[in-house]
Structure formats: structure tokens, C-alpha cells
C-alpha atoms as one frame of an Amber mdcrd trajectory, in Angstrom:
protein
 -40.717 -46.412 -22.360 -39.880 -44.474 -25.792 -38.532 -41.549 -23.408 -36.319
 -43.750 -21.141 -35.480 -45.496 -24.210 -34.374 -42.552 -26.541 -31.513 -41.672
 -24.529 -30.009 -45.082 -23.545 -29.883 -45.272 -27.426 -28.810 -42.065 -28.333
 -25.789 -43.484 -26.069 -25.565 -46.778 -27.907 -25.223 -44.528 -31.088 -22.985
 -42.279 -29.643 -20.678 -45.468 -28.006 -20.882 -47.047 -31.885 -19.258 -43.856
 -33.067 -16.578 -44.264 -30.872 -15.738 -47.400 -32.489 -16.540 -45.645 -35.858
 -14.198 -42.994 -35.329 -11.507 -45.099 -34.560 -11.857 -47.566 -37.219 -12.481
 -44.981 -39.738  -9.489 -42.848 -39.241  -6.814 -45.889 -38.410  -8.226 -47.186
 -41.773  -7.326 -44.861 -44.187  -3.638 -45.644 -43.002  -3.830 -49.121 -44.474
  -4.780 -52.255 -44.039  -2.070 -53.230 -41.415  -3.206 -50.651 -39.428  -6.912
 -51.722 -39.664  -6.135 -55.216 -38.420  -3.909 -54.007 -35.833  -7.287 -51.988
 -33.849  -9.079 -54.637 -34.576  -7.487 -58.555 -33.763  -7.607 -57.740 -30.067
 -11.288 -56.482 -30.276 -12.757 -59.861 -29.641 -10.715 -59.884 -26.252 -11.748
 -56.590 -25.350 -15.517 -57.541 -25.212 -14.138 -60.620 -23.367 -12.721 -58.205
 -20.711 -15.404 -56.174 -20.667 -18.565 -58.584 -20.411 -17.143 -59.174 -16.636
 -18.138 -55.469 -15.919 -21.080 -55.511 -17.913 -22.753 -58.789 -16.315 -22.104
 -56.882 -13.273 -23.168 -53.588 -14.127 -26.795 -55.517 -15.661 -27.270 -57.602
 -12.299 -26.626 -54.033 -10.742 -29.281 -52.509 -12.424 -31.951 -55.533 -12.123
 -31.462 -55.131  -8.546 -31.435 -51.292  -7.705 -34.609 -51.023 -10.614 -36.395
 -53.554  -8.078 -35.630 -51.774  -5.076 -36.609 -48.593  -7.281 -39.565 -49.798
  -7.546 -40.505 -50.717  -4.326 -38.863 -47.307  -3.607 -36.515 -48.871  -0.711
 -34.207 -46.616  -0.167 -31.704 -48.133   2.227 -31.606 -51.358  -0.149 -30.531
 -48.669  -2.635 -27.990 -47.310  -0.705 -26.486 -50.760   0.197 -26.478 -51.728
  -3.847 -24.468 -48.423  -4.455 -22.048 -49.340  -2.177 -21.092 -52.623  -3.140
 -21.370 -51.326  -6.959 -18.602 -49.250  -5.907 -16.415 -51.803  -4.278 -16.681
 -54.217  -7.292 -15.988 -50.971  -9.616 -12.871 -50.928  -8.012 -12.285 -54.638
  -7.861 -12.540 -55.594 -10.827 -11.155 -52.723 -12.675  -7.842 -53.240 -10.824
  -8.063 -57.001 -11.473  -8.900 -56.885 -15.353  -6.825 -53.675 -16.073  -3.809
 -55.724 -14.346  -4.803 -59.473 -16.115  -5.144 -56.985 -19.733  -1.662 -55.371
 -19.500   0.413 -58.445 -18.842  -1.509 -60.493 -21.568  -1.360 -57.401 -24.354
   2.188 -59.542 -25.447   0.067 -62.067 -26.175  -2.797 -61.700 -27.599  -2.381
 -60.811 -31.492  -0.079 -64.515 -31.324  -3.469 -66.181 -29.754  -5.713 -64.315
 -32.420  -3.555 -65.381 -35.226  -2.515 -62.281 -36.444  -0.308 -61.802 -38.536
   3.696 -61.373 -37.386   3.523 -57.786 -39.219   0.807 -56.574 -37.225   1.531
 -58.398 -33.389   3.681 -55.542 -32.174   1.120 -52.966 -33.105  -1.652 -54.779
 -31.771  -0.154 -55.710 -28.572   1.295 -51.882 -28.050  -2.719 -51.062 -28.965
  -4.742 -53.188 -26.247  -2.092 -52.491 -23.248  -2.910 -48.461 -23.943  -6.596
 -48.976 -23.689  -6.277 -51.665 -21.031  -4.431 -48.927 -18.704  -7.821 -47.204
 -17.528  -9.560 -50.405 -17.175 -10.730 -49.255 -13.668 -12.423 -45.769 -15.356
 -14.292 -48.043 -17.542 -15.466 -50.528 -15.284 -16.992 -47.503 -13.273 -18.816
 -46.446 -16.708 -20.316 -50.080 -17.284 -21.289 -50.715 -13.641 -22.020 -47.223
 -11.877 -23.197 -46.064 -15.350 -26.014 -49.126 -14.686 -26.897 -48.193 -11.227
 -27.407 -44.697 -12.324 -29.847 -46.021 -15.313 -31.411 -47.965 -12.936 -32.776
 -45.002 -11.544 -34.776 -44.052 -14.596 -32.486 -41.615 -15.783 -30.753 -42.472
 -18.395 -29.970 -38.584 -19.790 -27.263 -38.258 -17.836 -25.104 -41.424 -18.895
 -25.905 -40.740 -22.673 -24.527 -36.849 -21.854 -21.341 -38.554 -20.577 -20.741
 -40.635 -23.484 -21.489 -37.877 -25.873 -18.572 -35.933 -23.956 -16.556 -38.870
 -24.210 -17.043 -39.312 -27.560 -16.538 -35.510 -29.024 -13.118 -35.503 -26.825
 -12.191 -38.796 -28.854 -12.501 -37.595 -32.104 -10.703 -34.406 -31.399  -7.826
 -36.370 -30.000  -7.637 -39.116 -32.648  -7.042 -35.834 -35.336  -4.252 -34.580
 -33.118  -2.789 -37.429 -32.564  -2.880 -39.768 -35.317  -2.664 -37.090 -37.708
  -1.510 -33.963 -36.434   1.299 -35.809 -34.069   1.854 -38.468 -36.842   1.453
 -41.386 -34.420  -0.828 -43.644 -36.474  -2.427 -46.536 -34.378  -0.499 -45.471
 -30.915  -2.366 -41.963 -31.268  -5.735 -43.717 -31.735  -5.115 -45.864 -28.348
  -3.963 -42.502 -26.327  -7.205 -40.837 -28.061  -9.768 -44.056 -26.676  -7.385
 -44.247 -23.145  -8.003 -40.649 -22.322 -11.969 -40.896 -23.199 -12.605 -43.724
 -20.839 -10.988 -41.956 -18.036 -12.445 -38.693 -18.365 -15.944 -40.848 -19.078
 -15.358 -42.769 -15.948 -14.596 -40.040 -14.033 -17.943 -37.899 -14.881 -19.774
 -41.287 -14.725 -18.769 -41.718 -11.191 -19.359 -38.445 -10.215 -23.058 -38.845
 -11.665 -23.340 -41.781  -9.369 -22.448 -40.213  -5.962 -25.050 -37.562  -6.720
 -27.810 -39.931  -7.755 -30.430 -38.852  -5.067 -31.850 -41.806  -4.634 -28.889
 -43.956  -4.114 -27.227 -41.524  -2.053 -29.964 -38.783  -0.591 -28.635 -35.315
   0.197 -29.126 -32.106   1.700 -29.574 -29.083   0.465 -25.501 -27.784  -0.757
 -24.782 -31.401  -2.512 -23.850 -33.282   1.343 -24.740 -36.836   1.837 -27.605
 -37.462   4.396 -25.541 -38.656   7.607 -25.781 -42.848   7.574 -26.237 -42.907
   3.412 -22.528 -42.236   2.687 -20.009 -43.946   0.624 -18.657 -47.344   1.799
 -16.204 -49.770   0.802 -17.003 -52.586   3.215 -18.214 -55.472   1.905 -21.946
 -56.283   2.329 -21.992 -60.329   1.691 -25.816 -60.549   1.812 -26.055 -58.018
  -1.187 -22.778 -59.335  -3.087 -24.763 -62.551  -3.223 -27.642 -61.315  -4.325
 -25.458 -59.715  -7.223 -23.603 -63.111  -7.694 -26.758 -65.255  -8.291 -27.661
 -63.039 -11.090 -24.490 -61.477 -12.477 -22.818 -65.135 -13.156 -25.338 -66.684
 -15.572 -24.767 -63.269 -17.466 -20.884 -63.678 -17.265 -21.297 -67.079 -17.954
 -23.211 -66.049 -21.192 -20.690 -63.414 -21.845 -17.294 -65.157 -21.376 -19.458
 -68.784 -23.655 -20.069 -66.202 -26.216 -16.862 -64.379 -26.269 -14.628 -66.944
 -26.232 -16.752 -68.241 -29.223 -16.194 -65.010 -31.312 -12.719 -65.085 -30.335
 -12.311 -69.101 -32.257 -14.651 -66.909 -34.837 -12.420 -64.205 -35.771  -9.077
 -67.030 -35.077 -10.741 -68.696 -37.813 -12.152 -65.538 -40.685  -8.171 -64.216
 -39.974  -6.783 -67.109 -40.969  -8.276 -66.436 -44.124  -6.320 -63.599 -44.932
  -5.385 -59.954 -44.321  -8.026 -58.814 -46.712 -10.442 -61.168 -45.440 -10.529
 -59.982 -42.222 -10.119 -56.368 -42.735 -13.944 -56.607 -44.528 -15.093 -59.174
 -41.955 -13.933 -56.647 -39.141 -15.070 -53.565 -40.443 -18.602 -54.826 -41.928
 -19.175 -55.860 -38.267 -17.676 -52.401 -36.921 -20.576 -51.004 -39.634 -23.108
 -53.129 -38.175 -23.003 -52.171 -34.924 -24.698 -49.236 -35.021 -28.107 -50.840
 -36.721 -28.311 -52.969 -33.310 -29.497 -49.550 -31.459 -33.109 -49.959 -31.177
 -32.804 -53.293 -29.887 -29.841 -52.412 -27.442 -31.445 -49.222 -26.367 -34.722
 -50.472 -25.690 -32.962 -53.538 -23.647 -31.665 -50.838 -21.092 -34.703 -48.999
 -20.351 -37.032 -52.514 -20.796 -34.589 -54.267 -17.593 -35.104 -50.919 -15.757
 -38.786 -50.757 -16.306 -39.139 -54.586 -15.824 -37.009 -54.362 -12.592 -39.435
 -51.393 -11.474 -42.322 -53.218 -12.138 -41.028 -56.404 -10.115 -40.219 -53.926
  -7.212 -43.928 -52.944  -7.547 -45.077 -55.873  -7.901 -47.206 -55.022 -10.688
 -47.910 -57.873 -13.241 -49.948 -55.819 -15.711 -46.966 -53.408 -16.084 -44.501
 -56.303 -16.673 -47.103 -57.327 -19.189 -47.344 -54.117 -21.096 -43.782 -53.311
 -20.487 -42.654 -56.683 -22.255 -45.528 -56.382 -25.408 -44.423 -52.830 -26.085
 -40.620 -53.165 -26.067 -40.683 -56.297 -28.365 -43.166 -54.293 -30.618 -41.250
 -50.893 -30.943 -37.959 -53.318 -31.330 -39.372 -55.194 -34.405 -40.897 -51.985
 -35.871 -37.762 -50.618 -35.788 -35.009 -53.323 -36.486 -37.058 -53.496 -39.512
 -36.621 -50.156 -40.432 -32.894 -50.174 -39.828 -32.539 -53.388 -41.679 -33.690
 -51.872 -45.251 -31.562 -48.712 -44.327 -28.015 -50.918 -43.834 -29.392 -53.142
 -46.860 -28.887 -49.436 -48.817 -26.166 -48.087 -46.743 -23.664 -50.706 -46.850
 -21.560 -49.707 -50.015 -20.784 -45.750 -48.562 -20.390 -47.241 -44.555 -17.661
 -49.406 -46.375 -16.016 -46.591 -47.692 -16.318 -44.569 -44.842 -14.123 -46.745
 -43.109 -11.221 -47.947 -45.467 -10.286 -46.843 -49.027  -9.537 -50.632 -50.592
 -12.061 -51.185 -53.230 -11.294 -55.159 -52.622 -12.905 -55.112 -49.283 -15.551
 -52.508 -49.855 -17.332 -54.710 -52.253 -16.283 -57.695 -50.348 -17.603 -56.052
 -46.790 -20.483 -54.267 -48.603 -22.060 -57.485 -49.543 -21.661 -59.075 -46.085
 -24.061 -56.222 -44.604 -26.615 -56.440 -47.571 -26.430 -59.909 -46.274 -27.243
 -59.443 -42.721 -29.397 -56.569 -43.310 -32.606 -59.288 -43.682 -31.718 -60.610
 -40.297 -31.806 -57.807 -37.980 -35.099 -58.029 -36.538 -33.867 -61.314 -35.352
 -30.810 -59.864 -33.919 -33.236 -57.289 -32.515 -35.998 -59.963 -30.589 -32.982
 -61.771 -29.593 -31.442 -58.697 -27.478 -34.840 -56.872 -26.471 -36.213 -60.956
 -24.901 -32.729 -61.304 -23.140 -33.196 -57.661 -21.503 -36.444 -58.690 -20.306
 -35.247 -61.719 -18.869 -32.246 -59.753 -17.412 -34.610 -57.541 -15.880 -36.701
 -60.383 -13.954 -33.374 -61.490 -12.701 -33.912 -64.613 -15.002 -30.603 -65.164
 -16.629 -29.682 -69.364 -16.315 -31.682 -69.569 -19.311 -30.200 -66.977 -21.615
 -26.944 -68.770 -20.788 -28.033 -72.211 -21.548 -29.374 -70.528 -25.068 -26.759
 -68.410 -25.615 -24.011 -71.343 -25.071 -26.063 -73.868 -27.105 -26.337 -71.790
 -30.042 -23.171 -70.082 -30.129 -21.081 -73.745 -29.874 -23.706 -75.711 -31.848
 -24.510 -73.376 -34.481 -21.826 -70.832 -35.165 -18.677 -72.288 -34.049 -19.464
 -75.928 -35.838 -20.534 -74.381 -38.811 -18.046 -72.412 -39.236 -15.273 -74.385
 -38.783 -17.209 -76.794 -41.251 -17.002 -74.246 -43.634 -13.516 -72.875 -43.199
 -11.512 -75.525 -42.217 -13.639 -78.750 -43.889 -15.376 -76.948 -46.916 -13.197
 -74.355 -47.641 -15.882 -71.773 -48.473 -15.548 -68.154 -48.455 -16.680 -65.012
 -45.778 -20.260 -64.774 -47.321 -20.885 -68.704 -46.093 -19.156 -67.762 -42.709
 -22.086 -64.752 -42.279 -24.625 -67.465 -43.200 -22.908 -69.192 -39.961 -23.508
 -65.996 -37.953 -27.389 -65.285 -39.014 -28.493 -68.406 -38.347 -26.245 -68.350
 -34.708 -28.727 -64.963 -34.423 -31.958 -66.376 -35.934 -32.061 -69.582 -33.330
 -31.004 -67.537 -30.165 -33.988 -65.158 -30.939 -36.297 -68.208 -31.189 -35.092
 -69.300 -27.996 -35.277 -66.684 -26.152 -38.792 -66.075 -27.090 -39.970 -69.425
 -25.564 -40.497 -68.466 -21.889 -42.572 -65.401 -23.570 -44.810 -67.433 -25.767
 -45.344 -69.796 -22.758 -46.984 -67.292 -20.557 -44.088 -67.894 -18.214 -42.785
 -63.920 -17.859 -45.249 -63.169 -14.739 -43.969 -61.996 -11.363 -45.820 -64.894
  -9.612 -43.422 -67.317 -11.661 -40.530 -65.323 -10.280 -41.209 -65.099  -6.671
């Protein structure tokens, strides 16, 4: 597990930094700018949980047939992986560019920053189709067991970024613009290698010797309705789960920008900083729905049992770990990204905040990934709504809009949002319900 694990968050790291890069670099051109990258962000993981609850139903279903090394089921997933790739990458890339007008308005941004903003999400919205192939071919391929390739992709991705963010934000003198042309031209050139990875995955698509496909396991587009089902049941719970909770951190940030420019600039980056202490638990969710999917395939209870103890254990050793390293961290991450001493010290003291809760945040992603894996996922939604509308989003606006508290009462919303979900989610676990009998 800790060597399937290592890379998938080697990539999570690597993915953070993306983010990093771009937030650090548009920062130190103001706080305008700052806001700008970041009021649309909320959508963007709105637009992108459609791929991802696809590319994690993906990956609970080829890990199965993995497992129970059934080729031709394989082959059948990769096909239909590749047909919604292209889907729903034309779909949501289309649906992204003629909203970008919008958007900032909807956030409540500010009327300095709209044009920016807007300008912003329709440049990275333009290879939506690139990184729909990245979430959901990028799964298939993990699904596999190899997840070395993927994070070799996104560390590709990622060094082409930064050089293009210099060149053009700096070098070209095109400020935010030069940031979106940077991230555009990453996710195609990721999406491209990604796919490539895919169509030479041997056991999706078996091949002779000079790279040809096996005659009868080639590429095709034709839709398989048995399989697209089968990816339906279990992809829209998760997109359920996704679109509940993103639309819930899109009323979040509505409400922190309303408190001001400065506000939100700490609010946005301190949870830009905290991204990257969610690694162990993200990385071990990966390779913990892969192993768990295997395991189902091979119908083998005692490695769904071990598979489950060891993956919660190594994610609580290590959120742990992380936590007291953000709690120390938190003052130079702030400063990394933005030069205003107001919200450094204002940010800084959000993440010494939330540094005491990230073993939560950590049970809460590694029991979901589990779950994911087993192909359970109406009960993650039902959690995940519950607590994001009854805990978060009524607190909040209780404290914003009744109260009138500040940003450090607002976090207090948001760790106990990630406290109950990880409770929750632990249930089924504590039950003795995660067993392959209970699932067939």
C-alpha cells in the first residue's frame, strides 16, 4: 500500500503546487489580482467533480475487474472511459466558456475584479476536454496499480507551468491573463500524455510486440449501455456528493467575500496553503479504492480487512504529523503567497487554527475512499449533504449574516463541517459493515 500510495501522493503534492505556483506569483501583483484567480475557484471544483465522480466510479470498477483479472471487462471499461472523456469534456468546456461572463457577478466579486476573473476561468475552461481525460483516463490507468506514471505526468505538467507563468506573467508583462495561458497549456499537454498512457495500459488494451493493439481489444467509441450503467449507479452518488458540496462552498466563499477584499484574499489563500497538508489522506484514498476494488475483484475479505486497518492507520499517523508541521508553517506559507502583512497574520492564524483538525480531515477522506472503492457511495452523499447544509452553511451564515463575527468563527464553521463528516463516515467501519459479503 505505502508503494502504490507514495506516488499517487507525490502527484497530489505536485497538483497542490500547481495551485501554489499560481497563487504565489499572481499574488505578489496585488490583491486584485489575488481575488481575481481565485473567486471562480469554487466553480472550477464544481466543474470538475463531474469528471472526477466519473473518473472514481472508473477506477472502482476496472480495480474490480483487476482483480478478478478479467480482461475483456477491462477492455469494455476503457472504452466507455473514453467516450465519456470526450463527452463530458466537450459538454463542460462548452457550459464553462459561456458562463465565464458570469460567474465573478454570482460569486460576489467585486466590480474591479469581474472582468479579470471572467477573462481568467474562460482561458482555463478552453481545454476542458484535456482535463477531463487527466481526471478520468488518469483513474483507469491508476486502477491498474500503477500509479508512477500519472504522478510523472503531473510532474511534467507542473515544471512546464511554472516556466510559463515566469514568461508570461512576468517576462511578457501579462499579469493574471499570463497565469491562465500558463495553467491552459499544462492541462493540454497533461491530457495529452495522460491519454497516451491510457491507450498503452496493457491490461486495458493488450498488445503485441511493436506497441499494436491485440486485434478485437481496440479503441471504441460506441456506447456500451450495460457498462455505462454500471458507471452511473456508482458515479452519481459521488456527483451528487460533489455538486451538494460544491455548491455549498460556492454560498461559502459568496458569503467570506462579502466580507471584504482583504477578507477573502487570507480566507482564499490560507485554504490554497492548506491544500497541500491533505496529501496523506488524498494519496492514500487513491491507492486504498484501487486496492479495495482489487480485493472485491478477488473476492478476498481478509485483504479488504487489512487493506482498510492499514490505510486509516498510516492516514492518522501521518495527518498528525502534517498537522504540527502547518501549525509551524503557517506564518512563511502566508508570505510565500502574498506580500500584505494584513492578511498574513490574518491567514496565518486561520491555518494554526485548522492545523488541530487535520487528522479529522484526514479519516474523513481515507473512510470515503474506502467506501468509493466498495462501490458504496449513497452513503457518503447522504453524509456529505447533511453536514455540509446542516453544519457549515447554517453556521456560517449564522455567523456572518446574523452574528456578525469575523473569518476565525467562519473556520470554526468549517472544522466542525470536517470533524462530523469524519465521524460519519466512520460508522459503517465501526459497525463491522465493510465486508464483501455485505456488498454482494
Amino acid at each position: 500500500m505505502i508503494l502504490l500510495a507514495l506516488p499517487t501522493m507525490t502527484e497530489e503534492i505536485l497538483a497542490t503546487l500547481l495551485q501554489y505556483v499560481d497563487t504565489a506569483m499572481v499574488g505578489h501583483l496585488g490583491e486584485r489580482a489575488t481575488a481575481s484567480v481565485s473567486v471562480t475557484t469554487t466553480i472550477g471544483w464544481l466543474v470538475g467533480s463531474i469528471a472526477y465522480s466519473l473518473g472514481a466510479a472508473v477506477l472502482a470498477l476496472v480495480a474490480r475487474a483487476y482483480g478478478a483479472q478479467d480482461r475483456n471487462k477491462a477492455a469494455r471499461l476503457a472504452n466507455q472511459a473514453l467516450l465519456l472523456t470526450i463527452f463530458s469534456g466537450i459538454v463542460l468546456g462548452a457550459v464553462s466558456i459561456a458562463l465565464s461572463p458570469f460567474i465573478p457577478g454570482w460569486m460576489g466579486a467585486e466590480e474591479a475584479v469581474r472582468k479579470q476573473a471572467s477573462l481568467y476561468f474562460l482561458i482555463i475552461s478552453i481545454p476542458m476536454i484535456f482535463r477531463t481525460s487527466t481526471a478520468i483516463l488518469g483513474s483507469a490507468v491508476r486502477a491498474t496499480q500503477n500509479t508512477k506514471t500519472p504522478m510523472l505526468i503531473t510532474l511534467a505538467s507542473n515544471i512546464l507551468n511554472m516556466v510559463l507563468n515566469y514568461l508570461l506573467i512576468y517576462t511578457a508583462g501579462l499579469g493574471v491573463t499570463g497565469a491562465a495561458i500558463a495553467t491552459a497549456v499544462s492541462y493540454t499537454v497533461g491530457g495529452i500524455l495522460m491519454l497516451m498512457a491510457f491507450l498503452h495500459t496493457g491490461f486495458l488494451y493488450p498488445q503485441q510486440k511493436g506497441g499494436r493493439t491485440l486485434r478485437g481489444w481496440g479503441v471504441s467509441l460506441l456506447p456500451d449501455l450495460p457498462i455505462l450503467q454500471e458507471v452511473c449507479v456508482i458515479a452519481l452518488p459521488i456527483l451528487g456528493t460533489s455538486v451538494v458540496n460544491c455548491a455549498g462552498y460556492v454560498v461559502f466563499a459568496g458569503m467570506v467575500s462579502g466580507m471584504g477584499t482583504t477578507i477573502f484574499a487570507a480566507h482564499s489563500i490560507a485554504v490554497t496553503a492548506e491544500q497541500l497538508f491533505y496529501i496523506p489522506g488524498y494519496g492514500l484514498r487513491t491507492a486504498t479504492s484501487a486496492l479495495v476494488g482489487a480485493a472485491l475483484g478477488e473476492k478476498n475479505d481478509r485483504k479488504l480487512t487489512l487493506y482498510c486497518r492499514i490505510a486509516v492507520s498510516l492516514t492518522l499517523l501521518m495527518s498528525c504529523l502534517s498537522g504540527v508541521i502547518l501549525f509551524f508553517a503557517a506564518v512563511p506559507l502566508m508570505r510565500l503567497f502574498t506580500p500584505s502583512a494584513a492578511v498574513v497574520e490574518l491567514g496565518s492564524s486561520m491555518l494554526k487554527l485548522v492545523a488541530f483538525s487535520e487528522p479529522f480531515f484526514g479519516l474523513m477522506v481515507v473512510m470515503e475512499g474506502i467506501q468509493y472503492g466498495m462501490g458504496s457511495t449513497r452513503y457518503p452523499f447522504l453524509v456529505e449533504s447533511l453536514s455540509m447544509w446542516g453544519v457549515r452553511i447554517l453556521f456560517t451564515y449564522l455567523t456572518v449574516c446574523v452574528w456578525h463575527l469575523g473569518l476565525r468563527e467562519v473556520w470554526y464553521c468549517m472544522i466542525a463541517d470536517n470533524v462530523c463528516k469524519a465521524l460519519l463516515l466512520s460508522l459503517p467501519a465501526m459497525c463491522g459493515k465493510l465486508h464483501i459479503q455485505e456488498q454482494d
